[in-house]
Every structure is written in structure tokens, then in C-alpha cells.
C-alpha positions in Angstrom: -42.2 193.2 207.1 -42.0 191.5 203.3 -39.6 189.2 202.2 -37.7 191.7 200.2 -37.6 193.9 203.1 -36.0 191.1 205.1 -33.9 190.2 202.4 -32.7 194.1 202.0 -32.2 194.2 205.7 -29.9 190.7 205.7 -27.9 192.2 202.8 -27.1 195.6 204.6 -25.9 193.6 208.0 -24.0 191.2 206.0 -22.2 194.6 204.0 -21.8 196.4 207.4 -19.8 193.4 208.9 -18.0 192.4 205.5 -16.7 196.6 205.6 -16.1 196.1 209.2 -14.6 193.0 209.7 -14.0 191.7 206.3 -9.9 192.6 206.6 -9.2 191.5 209.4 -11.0 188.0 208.6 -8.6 188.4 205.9 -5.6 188.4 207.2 -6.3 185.6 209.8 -6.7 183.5 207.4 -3.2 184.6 205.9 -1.8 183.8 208.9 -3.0 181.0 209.7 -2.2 179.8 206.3 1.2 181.0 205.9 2.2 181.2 209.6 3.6 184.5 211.2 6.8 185.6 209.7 9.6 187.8 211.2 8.5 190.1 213.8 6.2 192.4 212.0 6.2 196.0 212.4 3.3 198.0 212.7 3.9 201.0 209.8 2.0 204.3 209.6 0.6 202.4 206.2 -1.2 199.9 208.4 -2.4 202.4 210.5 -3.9 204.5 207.8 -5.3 202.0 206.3 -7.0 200.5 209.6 -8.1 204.0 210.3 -9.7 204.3 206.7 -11.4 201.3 207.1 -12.8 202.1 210.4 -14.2 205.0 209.1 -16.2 203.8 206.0 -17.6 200.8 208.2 -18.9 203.8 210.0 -20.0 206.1 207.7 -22.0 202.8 205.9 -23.2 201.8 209.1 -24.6 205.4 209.4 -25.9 205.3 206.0 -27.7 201.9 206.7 -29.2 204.0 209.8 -30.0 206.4 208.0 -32.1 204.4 205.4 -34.2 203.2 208.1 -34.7 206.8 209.9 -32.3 205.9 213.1 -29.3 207.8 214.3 -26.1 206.1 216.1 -27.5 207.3 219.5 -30.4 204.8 219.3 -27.8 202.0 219.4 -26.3 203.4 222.2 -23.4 205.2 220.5 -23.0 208.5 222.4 -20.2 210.7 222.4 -18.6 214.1 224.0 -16.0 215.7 222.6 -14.3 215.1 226.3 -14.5 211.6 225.7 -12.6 212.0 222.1 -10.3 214.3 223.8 -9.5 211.4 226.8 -9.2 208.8 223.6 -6.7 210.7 221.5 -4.8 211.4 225.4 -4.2 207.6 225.9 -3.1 207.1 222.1 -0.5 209.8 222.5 0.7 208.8 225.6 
């Protein structure tokens, strides 16, 4: 592997985890800056907007995959649309 291969690599781990991660690092540190204010409700905004995220961390982290000719199975992802049934079960209830 070249050093401009390793470098590309570095940079697409480091984007994966910034998409991934990168608002809810934010927000800590709002937190922990400004202390928690009144009791905080949790608004279908939020929720879209953590669900949005979610979903581009994964669909970059599938491109990334991609890039390199590996699928999300090869990391151990596997899924049944049982399982995603069971999920959306335990949200509701």
C-alpha cells in the first residue's frame, strides 16, 4: 500500500466517523459548555434529523465500501427483513 493510498484510506475513516458521530460530538460539547437547560423535549425535528443523519453515515460508509470492492456483510452487518420488522415492533411499542 502507498502513502497516498494510506492517506486516502485515513481521510475516508476520518469522514465516515465525522458523518457519523460528528453531531453528536457537537452537541456534548454544547452541553457541556452551556449546561442542560429546562427539561428538553425530544420533537419529531430531532428525530428526523437523527434519522437523516444515520442514514447518510450509512450510505457514505457504503460508498467507502464500495470504493474498495466490499459490501456491509463483510463487516458483519447482516440483516432480515424479520429483524427490521422485530426493530420497528419495539419502537412502536
Amino acid at each position: 500500500m502507498t502513502a497516498a493510498e494510506r492517506r486516502q484510506r485515513w481521510f475516508e475513516v476520518c469522514l465516515v466517523l465525522l458523518v457519523a458521530c460528528g453531531g453528536f460530538f457537537l452537541r456534548s460539547l454544547y452541553l457541556l459548555m452551556d449546561g442542560p437547560g429546562a427539561k428538553e423535549q425530544i420533537s419529531s425535528f430531532r428525530w428526523t434529523g437523527g434519522i437523516v443523519q444515520e442514514v447518510a453515515a450509512l450510505l457514505l460508509l457504503g460508498y467507502v465500501l464500495s470504493r474498495r470492492g466490499l459490501r456491509f456483510a463483510k463487516l458483519g452487518f447482516r440483516w432480515s427483513l424479520r429483524d427490521a420488522a422485530m426493530g420497528l415492533l419495539n419502537i412502536a411499542s
